[in-house]
VEXTOR-460259 format. One record per residue (C-alpha): chain; z, y, x; residue in one letter. Coordinates in pm, 1 decimal. Each point is the difference from the previous one (the first is absolute). Example, Ala and Ser with C-alpha at 12.3 -4.5 7.8 and 13.67 -1.06 7.14 Angstrom:
BEGIN
A; 780.0; -450.0; 1230.0; a .
A; -66.0; 344.0; 137.0; s .
//
This chain:
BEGIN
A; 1506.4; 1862.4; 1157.3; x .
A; -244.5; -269.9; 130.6; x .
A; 134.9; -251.8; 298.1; x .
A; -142.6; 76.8; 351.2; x .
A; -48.7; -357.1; 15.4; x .
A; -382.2; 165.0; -160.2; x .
A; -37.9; 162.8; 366.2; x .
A; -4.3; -367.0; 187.6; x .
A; -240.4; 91.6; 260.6; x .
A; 230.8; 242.8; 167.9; x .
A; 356.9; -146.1; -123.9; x .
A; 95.2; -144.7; 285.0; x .
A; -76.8; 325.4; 263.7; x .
A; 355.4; 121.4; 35.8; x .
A; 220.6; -127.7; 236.6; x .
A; 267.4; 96.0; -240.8; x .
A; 80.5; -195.5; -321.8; x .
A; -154.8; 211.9; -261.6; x .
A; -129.0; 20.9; -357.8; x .
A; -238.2; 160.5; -142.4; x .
A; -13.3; 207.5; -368.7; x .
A; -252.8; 211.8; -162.9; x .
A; 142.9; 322.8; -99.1; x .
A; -114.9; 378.5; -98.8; x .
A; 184.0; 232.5; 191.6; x .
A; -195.4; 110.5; 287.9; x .
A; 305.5; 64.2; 195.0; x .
A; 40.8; -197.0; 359.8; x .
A; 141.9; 27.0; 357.4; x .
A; -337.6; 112.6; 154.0; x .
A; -100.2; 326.7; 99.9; x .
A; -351.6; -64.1; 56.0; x .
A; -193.5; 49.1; -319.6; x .
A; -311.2; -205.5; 80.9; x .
A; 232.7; -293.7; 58.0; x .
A; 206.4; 136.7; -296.0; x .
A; -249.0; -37.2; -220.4; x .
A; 23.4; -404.6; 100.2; x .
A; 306.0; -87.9; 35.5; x .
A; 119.3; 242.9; -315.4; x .
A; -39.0; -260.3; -228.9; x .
A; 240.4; -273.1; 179.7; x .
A; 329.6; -7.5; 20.9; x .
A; 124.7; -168.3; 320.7; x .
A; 369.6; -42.9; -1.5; x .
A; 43.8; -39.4; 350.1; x .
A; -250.0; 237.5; 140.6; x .
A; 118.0; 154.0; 376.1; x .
A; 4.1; 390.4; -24.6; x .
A; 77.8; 289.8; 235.8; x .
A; 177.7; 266.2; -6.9; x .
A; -293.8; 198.2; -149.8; x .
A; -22.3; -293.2; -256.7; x .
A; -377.2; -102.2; 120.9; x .
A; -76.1; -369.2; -51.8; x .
A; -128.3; -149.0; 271.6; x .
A; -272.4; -299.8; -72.2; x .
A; -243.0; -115.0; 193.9; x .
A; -365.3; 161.8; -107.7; x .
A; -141.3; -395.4; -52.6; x .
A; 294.5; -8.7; -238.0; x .
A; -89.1; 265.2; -224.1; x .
A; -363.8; -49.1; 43.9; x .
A; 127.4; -406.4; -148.5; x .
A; 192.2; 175.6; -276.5; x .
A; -252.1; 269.4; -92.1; x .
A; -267.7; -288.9; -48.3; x .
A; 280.9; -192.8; -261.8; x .
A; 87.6; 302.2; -168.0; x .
A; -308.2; 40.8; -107.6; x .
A; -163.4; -277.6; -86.2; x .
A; 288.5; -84.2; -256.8; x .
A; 28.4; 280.8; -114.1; x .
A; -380.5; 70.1; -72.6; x .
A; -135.7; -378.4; -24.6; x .
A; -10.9; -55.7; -446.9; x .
A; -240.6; -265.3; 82.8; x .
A; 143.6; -317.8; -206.4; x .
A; -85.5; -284.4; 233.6; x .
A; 23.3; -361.3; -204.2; x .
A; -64.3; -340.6; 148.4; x .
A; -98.9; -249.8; -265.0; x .
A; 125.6; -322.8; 126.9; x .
A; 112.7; -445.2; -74.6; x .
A; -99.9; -246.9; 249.4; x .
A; -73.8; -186.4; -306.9; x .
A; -382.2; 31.4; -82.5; x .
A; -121.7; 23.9; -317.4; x .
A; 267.6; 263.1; -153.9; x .
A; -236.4; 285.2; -51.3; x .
A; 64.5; 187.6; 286.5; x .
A; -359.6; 103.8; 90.0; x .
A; -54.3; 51.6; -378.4; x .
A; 305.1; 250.1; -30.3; x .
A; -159.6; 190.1; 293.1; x .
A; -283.7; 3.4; -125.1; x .
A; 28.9; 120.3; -354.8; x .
A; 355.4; 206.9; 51.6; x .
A; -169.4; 179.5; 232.9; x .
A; -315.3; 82.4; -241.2; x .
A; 263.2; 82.4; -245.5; x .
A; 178.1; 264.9; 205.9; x .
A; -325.7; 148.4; 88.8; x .
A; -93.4; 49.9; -343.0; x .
A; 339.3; 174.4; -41.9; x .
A; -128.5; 232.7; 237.3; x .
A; 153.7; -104.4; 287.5; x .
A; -134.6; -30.6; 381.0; x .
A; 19.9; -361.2; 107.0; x .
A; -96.7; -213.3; 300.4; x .
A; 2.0; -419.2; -41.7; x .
A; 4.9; -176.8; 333.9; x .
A; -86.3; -319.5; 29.8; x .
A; 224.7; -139.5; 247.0; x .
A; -124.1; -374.3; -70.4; x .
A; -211.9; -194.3; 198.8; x .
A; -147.6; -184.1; -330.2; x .
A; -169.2; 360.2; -120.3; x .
A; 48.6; -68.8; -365.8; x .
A; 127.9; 382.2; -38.3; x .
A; -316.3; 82.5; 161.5; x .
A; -231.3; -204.7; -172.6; x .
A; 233.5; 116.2; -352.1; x .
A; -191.2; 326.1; 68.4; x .
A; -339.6; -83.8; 75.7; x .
A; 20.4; -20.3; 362.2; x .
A; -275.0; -203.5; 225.1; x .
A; 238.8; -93.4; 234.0; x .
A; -281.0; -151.7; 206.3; x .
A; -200.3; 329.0; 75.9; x .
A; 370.7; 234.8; 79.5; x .
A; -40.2; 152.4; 337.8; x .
A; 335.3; 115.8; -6.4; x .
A; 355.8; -165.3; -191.9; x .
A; 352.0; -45.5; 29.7; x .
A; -65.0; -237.1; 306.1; x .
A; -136.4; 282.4; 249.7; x .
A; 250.3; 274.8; -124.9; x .
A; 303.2; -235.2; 44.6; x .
A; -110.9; -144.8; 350.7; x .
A; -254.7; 285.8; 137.4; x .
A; 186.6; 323.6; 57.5; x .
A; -309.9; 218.6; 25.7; x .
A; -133.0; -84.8; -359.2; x .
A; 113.4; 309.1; -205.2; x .
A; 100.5; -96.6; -358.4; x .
A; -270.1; 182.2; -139.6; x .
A; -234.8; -228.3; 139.5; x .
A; 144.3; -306.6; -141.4; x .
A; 114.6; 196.4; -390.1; x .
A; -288.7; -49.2; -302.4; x .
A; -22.6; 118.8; -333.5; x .
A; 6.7; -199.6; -328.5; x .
A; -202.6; 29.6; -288.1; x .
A; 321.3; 162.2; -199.5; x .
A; 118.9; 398.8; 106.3; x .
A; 273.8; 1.2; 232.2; x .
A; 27.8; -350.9; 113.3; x .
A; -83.0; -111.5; 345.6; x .
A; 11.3; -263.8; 199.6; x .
A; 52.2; -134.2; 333.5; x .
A; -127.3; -305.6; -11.3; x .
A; -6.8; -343.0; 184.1; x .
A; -211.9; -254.8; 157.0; x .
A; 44.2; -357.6; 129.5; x .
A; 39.9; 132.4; 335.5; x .
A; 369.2; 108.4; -99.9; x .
A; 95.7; -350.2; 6.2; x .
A; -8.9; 78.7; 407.1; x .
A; 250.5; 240.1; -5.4; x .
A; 318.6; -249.0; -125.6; x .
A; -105.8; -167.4; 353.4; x .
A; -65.6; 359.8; 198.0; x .
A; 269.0; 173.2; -84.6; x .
A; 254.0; -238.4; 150.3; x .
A; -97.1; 181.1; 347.9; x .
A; 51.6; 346.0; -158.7; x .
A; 270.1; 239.9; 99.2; x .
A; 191.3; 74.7; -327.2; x .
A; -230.7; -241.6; -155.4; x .
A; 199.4; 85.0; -305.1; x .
A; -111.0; 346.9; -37.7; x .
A; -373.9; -29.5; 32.4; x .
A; -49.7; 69.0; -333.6; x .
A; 207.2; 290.0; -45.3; x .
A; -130.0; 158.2; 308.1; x .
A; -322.1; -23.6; -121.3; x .
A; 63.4; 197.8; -333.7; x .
A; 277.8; 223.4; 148.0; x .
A; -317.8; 327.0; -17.6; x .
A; -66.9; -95.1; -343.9; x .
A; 369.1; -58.1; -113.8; x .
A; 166.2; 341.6; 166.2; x .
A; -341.5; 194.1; -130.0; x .
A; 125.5; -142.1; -451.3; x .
A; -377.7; -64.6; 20.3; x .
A; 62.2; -263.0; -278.6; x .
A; 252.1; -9.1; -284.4; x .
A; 27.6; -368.8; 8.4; x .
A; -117.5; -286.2; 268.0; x .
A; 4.3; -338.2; -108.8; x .
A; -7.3; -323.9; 275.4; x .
A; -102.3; -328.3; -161.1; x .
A; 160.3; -233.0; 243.6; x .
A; -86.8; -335.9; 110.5; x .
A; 179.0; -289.6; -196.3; x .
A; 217.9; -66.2; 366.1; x .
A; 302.2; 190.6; 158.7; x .
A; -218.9; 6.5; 340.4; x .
A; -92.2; 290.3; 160.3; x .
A; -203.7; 194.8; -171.3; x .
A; 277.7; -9.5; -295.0; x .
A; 224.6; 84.4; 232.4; x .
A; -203.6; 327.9; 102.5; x .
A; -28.1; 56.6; -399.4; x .
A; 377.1; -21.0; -38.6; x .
A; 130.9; 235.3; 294.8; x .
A; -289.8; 280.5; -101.8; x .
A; 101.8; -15.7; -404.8; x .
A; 278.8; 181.2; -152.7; x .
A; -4.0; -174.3; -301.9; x .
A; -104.9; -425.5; -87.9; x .
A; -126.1; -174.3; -329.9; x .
A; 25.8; -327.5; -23.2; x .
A; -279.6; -185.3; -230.2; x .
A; 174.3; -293.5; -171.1; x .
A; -159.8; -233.6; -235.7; x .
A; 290.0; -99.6; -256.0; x .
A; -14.4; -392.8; 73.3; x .
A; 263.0; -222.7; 188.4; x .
A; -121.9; 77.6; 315.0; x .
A; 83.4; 343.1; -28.9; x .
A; 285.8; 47.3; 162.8; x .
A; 24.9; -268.4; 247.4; x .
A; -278.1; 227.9; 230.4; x .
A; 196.2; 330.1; -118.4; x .
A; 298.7; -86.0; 198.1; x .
A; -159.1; -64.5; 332.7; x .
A; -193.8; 377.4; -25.5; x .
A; 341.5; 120.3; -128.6; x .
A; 135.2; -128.3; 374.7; x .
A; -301.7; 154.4; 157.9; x .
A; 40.8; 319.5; -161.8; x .
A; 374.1; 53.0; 140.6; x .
A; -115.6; -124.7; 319.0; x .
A; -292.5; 291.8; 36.5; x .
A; 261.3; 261.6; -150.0; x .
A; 280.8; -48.3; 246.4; x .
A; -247.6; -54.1; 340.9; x .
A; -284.4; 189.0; -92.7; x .
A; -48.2; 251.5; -306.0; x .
A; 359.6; 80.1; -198.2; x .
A; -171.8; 213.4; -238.2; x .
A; -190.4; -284.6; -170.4; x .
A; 81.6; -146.5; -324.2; x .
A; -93.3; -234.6; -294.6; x .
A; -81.6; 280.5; -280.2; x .
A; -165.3; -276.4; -241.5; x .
A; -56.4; -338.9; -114.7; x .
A; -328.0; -43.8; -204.4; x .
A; -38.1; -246.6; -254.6; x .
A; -388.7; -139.6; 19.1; x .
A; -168.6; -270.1; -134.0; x .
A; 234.7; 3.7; -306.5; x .
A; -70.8; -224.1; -273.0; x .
A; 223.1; 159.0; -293.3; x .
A; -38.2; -332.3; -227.4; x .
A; 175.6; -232.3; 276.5; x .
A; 370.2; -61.9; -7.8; x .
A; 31.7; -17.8; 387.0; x .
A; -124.7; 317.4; 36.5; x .
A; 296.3; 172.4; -194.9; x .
A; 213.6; -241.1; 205.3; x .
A; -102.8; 118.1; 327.7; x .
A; -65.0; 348.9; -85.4; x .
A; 451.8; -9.2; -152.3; x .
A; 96.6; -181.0; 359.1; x .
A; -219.4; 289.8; 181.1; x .
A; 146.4; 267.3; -164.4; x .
A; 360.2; -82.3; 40.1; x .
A; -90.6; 6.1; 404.2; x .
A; -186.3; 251.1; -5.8; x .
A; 125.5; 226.8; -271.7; x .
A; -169.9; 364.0; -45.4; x .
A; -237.3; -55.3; 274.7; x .
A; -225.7; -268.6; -239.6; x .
A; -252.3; 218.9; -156.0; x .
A; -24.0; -1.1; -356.4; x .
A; -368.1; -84.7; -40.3; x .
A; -166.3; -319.7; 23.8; x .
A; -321.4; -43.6; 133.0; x .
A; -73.1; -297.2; -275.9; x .
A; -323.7; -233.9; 85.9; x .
A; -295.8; 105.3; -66.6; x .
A; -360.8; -133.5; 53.0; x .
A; -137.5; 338.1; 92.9; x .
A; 235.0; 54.5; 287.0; x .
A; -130.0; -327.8; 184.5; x .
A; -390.5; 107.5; -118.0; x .
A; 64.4; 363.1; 162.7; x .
A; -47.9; -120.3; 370.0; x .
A; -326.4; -166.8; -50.6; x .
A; -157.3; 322.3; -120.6; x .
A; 191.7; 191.1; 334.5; x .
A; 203.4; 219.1; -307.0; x .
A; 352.2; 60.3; -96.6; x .
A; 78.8; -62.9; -343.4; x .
A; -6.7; 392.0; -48.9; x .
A; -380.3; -0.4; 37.7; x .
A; -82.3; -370.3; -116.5; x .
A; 222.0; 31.0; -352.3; x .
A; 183.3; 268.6; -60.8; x .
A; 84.9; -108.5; -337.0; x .
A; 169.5; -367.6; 71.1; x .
A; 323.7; -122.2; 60.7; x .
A; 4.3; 52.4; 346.7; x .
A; -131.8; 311.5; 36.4; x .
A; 293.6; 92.8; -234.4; x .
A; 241.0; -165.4; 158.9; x .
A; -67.9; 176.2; 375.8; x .
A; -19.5; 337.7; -174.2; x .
A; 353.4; -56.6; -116.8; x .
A; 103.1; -137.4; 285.6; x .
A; -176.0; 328.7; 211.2; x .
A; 220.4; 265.9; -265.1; x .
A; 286.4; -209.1; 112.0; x .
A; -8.8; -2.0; 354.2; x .
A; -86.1; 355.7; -40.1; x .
A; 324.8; 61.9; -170.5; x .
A; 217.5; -151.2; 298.1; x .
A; 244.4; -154.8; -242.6; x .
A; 21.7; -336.1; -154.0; x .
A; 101.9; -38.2; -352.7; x .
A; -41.6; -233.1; -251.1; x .
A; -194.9; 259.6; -226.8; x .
A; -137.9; -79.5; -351.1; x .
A; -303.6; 106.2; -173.1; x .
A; -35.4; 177.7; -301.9; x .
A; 28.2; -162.6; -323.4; x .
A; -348.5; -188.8; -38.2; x .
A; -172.4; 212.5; 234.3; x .
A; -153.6; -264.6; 193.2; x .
A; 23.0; -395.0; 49.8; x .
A; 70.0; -35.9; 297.8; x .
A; 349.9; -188.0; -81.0; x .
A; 46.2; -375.3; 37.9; x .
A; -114.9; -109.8; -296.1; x .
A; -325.5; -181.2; 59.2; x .
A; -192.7; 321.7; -106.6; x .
A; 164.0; 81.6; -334.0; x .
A; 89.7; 374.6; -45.6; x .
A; 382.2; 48.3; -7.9; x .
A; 10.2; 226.8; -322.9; x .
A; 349.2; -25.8; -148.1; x .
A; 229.8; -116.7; 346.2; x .
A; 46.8; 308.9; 174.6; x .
A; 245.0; 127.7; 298.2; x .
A; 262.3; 26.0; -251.7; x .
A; 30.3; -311.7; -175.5; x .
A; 348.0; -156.0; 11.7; x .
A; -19.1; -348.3; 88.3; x .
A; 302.1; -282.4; -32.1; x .
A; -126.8; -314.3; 179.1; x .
A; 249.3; -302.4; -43.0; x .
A; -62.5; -256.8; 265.1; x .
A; 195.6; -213.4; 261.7; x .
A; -281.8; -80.8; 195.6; x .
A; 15.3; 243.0; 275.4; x .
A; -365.4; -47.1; 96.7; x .
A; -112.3; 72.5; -315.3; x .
A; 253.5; 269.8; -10.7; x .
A; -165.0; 171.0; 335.9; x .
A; -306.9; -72.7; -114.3; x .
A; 35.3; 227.4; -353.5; x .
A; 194.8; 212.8; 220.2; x .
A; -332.2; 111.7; 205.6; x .
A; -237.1; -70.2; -197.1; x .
A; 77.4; 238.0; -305.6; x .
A; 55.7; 277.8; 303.0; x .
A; -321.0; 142.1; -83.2; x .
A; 42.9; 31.0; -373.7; x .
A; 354.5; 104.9; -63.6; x .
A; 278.2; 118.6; 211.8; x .
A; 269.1; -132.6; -252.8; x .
A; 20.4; -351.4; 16.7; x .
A; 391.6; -192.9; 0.5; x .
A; 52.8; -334.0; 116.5; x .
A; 224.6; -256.2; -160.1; x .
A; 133.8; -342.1; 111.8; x .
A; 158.5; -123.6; -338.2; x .
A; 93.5; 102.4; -376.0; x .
A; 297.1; 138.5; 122.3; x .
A; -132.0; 250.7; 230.4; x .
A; -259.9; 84.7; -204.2; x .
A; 207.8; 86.7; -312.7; x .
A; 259.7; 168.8; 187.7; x .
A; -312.1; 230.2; 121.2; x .
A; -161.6; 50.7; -324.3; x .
A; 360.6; 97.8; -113.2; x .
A; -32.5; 313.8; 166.8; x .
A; -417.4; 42.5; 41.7; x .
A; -221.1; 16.0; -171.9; x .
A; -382.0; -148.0; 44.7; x .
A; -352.4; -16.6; -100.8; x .
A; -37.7; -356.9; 31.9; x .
A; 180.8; -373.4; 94.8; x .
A; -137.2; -273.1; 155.5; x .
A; 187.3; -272.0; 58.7; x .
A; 18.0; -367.3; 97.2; x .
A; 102.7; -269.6; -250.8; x .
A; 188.0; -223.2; 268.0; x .
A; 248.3; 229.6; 134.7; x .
A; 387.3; -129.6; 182.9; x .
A; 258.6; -54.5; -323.2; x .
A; -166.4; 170.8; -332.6; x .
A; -337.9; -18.1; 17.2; x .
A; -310.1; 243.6; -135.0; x .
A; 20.9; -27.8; -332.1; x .
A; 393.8; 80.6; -0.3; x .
A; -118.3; 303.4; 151.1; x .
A; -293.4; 118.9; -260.4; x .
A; 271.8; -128.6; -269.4; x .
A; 258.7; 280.3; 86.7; x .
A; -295.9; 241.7; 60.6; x .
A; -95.5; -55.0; -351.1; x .
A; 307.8; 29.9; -119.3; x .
A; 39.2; 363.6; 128.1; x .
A; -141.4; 279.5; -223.4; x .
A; -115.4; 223.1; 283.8; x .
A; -134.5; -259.4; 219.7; x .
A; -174.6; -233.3; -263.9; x .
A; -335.4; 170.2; -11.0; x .
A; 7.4; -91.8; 440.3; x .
A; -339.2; -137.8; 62.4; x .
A; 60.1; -389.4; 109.2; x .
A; -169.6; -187.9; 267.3; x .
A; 123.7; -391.7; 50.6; x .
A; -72.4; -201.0; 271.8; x .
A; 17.6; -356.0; 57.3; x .
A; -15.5; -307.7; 248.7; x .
A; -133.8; -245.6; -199.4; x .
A; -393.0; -77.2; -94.4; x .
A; -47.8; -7.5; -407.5; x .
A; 348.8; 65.8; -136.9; x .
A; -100.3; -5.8; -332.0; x .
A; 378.0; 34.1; -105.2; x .
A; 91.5; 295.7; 224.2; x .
A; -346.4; 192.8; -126.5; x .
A; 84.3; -93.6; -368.8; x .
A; 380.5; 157.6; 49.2; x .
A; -83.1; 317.0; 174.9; x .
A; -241.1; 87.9; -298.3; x .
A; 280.9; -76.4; -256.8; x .
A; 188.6; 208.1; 244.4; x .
A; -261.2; 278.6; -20.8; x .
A; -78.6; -20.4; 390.9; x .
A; -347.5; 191.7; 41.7; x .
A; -135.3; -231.0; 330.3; x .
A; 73.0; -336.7; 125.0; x .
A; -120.3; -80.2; 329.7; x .
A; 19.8; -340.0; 197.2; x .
A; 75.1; -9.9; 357.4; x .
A; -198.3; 10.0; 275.2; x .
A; -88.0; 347.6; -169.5; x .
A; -228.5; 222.5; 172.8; x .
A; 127.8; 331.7; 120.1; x .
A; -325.5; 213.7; -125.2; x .
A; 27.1; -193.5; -337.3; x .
A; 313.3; 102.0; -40.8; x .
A; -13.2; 358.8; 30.5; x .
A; -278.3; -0.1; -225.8; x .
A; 183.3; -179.4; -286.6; x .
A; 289.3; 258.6; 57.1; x .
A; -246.8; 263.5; -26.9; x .
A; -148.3; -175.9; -318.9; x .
A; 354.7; -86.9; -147.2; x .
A; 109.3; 392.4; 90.9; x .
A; -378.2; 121.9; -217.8; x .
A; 103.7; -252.0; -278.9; x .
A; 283.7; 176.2; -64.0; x .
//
């Protein structure tokens, strides 16, 4: 059963104290079928009956209830508001190209540009200096029809409504508007009730001020655009405050579905940093692909193309169309590609060929940065991966598991690394593991000489890089 709490425009019309619950039976206290027909569908526990069991509510009531009953249950139309006040995170990009994406998927979609800066509009080709019509006069002029304002892009089923300087008015205009809050969703309420569109899309301004605000309580459903850098999450929070605010006052139905990961540079550290401290906030709800940088994604605009037109065959146009399946699906997971099927893993362009979604990893480390940092970043290449703090741990697991490959630090609490590949070797069934060392210091001629005596297939020196890494364990693993 879904909560009433869906019906908010008419959940406060009873006197009584009631709740509200979807359910099938067609059976209720009214004798009148055309209002029957309504109110069949509710169940109000405290409904006032006669003796001929006839419900008696008022006709504006059921003309109230009518209107919610059908708009959820015949409005499909996802609604998603792209949004950071942070600039510079890819938002407009993400509209943009996600958009292009789902259209070429074969689904209806509508981007509206609900930012006074145009870039969305401009993304597309737009002369935003010859529009007669744009977001501006069907927010704040109730005669325009959204028809009038609505043009089509040079890719099948994507529209757009787009934007014009002028919509930097509105922020001020709209502070004399009744239900100022609403504009937006008043506007597309037609379009929305009518599933004209599979998907709409609202690139938002990088600012929680109005017009985000009229983004927020029309949307069901919000991405967030983060670049993986320190930053990050500081401007996260604040939206995160925001959003609670607009779903208690103002729309309770809308939620953060996704975080998207853009700008991603797979060869820097930080990234993986940010990317492990994102997903243990934000769990399930991160999407699994990256939008990684790429030069054609910032060369698209200039030509007024998304990246599905302008180079279909780069990085980013990859990336989106992954990212389009997956919002498609509805579920987040942290999915892995096929063995070597494509190289789109985060190893500076090398073709995983050998590591594969189920390699068994034992990583021996008591760094726990480094730890979270293996921990997300071999997400996309094997769902089998067991972290260790010390030798003890680590022998105690390999005692009862077994695994594809060991990596572990020389400088670990009490026995140290080399301890550690010592009983390995010493173990008939584990002494053909695959061995990865790592260490601390710069030019340790001594260590390097010992782990080859030792028969240790790598040695790496810290600061290691995260996309090196999984391409020597995808060497080491073809080696063998």
């Amino acid at each position: 059963m879904v909560s009433g709490q869906s019906l908010l425009c008419i959940g406060k019309f009873w006197w009584h104290e009631v709740s509200y619950n979807w359910r099938n039976t067609s059976e209720f206290f009214c004798n009148d079928t055309s209002r029957k027909a309504v109110v069949n569908q509710v169940q109000i526990p405290y409904c006032t009956t006669d003796g001929d069991n006839c419900c008696f509510l008022p006709d504006t009531i059921i003309n109230r209830l009518s209107k919610a009953l059908k708009k959820s249950n015949q409005m499909t139309t996802r609604v998603i508001a792209i949004v950071n006040q942070k600039g510079g995170v890819g938002k407009t990009t993400t509209v943009a190209n996600l958009g292009a994406y789902l259209a070429y998927l074969k689904r209806k979609v509508l981007l509206i540009d609900l930012d006074p800066q145009s870039n969305l509009s401009l993304h597309h080709g737009v002369d935003i200096q010859k529009l007669e019509k744009s977001c501006y006069e069907l927010l704040m002029r109730e005669k325009t029809e959204f028809s009038e304002t609505v043009i089509k892009t040079d890719v099948d089923n994507l529209e757009l409504l787009p934007a014009s300087i002028t919509l930097a008015d509105a922020e001020l205009e709209l502070i004399d508007v009744v239900g100022r809050e609403r504009v937006l969703s008043r506007a597309l309420e037609g379009v929305l009730e009518a599933n004209t569109y599979d998907f709409v899309l609202i690139d938002c301004s990088p600012s929680l001020g109005m017009l985000t605000l009229n983004a927020l309580t029309t949307a069901r459903e919000v991405f967030i655009t983060v670049q993986p850098d320190y930053f990050a999450l500081q401007g996260i929070g604040r939206l995160i405050r925001t959003l609670n605010l607009v779903k208690k006052r103002l729309n309770s139905e809308v939620n953060i579905t996704g975080i998207i990961l853009c700008i991603f540079n797979p060869s820097r550290n930080l990234s993986w940093e940010v990317t492990a401290k994102i997903r243990e906030l934000f769990k399930e709800k991160v999407f699994t692909t990256f939008i990684r940088v790429d030069v054609k994604l910032a060369e698209a605009p200039s030509y007024g193309q998304s990246i599905l037109t302008y180079a279909h065959k780069s990085r980013g146009a990859e990336d989106y169309l992954r990212l389009a399946k997956e919002v498609l699906k509805g579920v987040r997971r942290f999915s892995v590609p096929k063995k070597g099927s494509y190289d789109f893993h985060p190893a500076g362009g090398y073709s995983i060929k050998y590591l594969n979604r189920n390699t068994k990893i034992l990583f021996v480390d008591d760094d726990q940065e480094i730890c979270n940092m293996i921990k997300y970043g071999f997400y996309h290449t094997t769902k089998y991966i067991h972290i260790s703090k010390n030798v003890a741990q680590a022998v105690k697991y390999l005692e009862k598991h077994s695994v594809d490959i060991l990596i572990t630090d020389i400088n670990l609490p009490g026995k140290d690394g080399f301890e550690l590949v010592k009983w390995v070797k010493g173990r008939k069934n584990l002494s053909g593991i695959p061995i990865i060392m790592i260490t601390g210091v710069m030019r340790d001629k001594d260590s390097v000489i010992k782990s080859k005596k030792m028969g240790v297939d790598k040695f790496i020196v810290k600061p290691f890089n995260i996309s090196r890494l999984i391409k020597d364990v995808d060497m080491v693993l073809g080696s063998k």
